[in-house]
C-alpha positions in Angstrom: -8.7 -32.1 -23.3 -12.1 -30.3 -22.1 -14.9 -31.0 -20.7 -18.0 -30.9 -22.1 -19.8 -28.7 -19.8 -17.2 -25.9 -20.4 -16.1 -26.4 -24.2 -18.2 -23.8 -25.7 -17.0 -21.0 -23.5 -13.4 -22.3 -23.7 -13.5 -22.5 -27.4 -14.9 -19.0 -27.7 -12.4 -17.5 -25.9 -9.4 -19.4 -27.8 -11.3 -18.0 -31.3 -11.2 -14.3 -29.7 -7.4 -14.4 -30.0 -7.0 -16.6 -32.9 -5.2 -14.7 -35.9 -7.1 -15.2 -39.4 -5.6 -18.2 -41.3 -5.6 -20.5 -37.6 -8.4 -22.8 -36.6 -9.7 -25.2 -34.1 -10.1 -28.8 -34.5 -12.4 -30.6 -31.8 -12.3 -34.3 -31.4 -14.3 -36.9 -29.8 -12.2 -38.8 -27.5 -11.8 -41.5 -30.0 -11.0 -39.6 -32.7 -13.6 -40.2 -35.0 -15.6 -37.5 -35.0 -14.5 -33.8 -35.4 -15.7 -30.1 -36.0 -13.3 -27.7 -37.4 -13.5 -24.0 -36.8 -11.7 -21.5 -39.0 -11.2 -18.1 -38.8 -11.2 -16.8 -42.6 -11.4 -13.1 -41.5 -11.6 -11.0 -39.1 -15.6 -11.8 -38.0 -15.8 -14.6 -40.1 -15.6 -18.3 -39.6 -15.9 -21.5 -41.7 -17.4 -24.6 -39.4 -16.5 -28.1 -41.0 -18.6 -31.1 -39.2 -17.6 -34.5 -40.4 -19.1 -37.2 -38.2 -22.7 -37.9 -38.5 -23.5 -35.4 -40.8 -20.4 -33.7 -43.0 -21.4 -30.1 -43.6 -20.4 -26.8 -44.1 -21.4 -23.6 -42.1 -19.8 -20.0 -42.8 -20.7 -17.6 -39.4 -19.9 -14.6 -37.8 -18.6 -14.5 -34.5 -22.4 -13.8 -32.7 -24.2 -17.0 -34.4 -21.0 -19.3 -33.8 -22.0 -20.1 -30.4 -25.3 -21.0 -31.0 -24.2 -23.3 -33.7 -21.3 -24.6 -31.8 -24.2 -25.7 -29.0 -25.9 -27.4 -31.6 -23.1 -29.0 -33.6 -21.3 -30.3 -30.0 -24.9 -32.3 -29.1 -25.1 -33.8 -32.6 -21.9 -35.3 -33.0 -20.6 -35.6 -29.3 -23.8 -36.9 -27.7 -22.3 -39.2 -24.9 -19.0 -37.6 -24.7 -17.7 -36.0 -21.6 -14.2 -34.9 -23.0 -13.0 -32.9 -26.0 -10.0 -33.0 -27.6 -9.2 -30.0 -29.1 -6.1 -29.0 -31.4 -4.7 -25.9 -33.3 -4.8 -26.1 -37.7 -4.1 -24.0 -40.6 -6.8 -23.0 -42.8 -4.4 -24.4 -45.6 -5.4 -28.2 -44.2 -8.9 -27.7 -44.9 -9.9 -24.8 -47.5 
């Protein structure tokens, strides 16, 4: 589990050594909220939110922090720690 305050940068750095075809899944501390990021390619990522709002979001690696910053104070507004788990991109895609 992270913290809040330090998820983004913690999460960046796990995606910077993540081989394509791997992924992270972030949880609320309940469980019922996520946001899934998967690396498709090299510089690519596919962003799954399902919570609030279920959408999709396809990034490269410079815009994923700025939508990670926004997708973490949608859906995890009063948390203070993140769950956060390794997947395949063959659970979601």
């Amino acid at each position: 589990m992270l913290d809040k305050a330090s998820a983004i940068e913690t999460v960046i750095r796990k995606l910077k050594k993540l081989p394509v075809g791997r992924g992270l899944d972030l949880r609320t501390y309940k469980r019922d909220r996520s946001v899934v990021i998967l690396r498709t390619a090299e510089d690519d990522f596919e962003v799954i939110e399902d919570g609030f709002d279920q959408q999709r979001f396809s990034e490269d690696f410079k815009g994923l922090k700025k939508l990670l910053k926004k997708l973490l104070k949608r859906e995890f507004p009063r948390s203070n720690k993140i769950r956060v788990y390794d997947v395949n991109t063959d659970d979601f895609l």
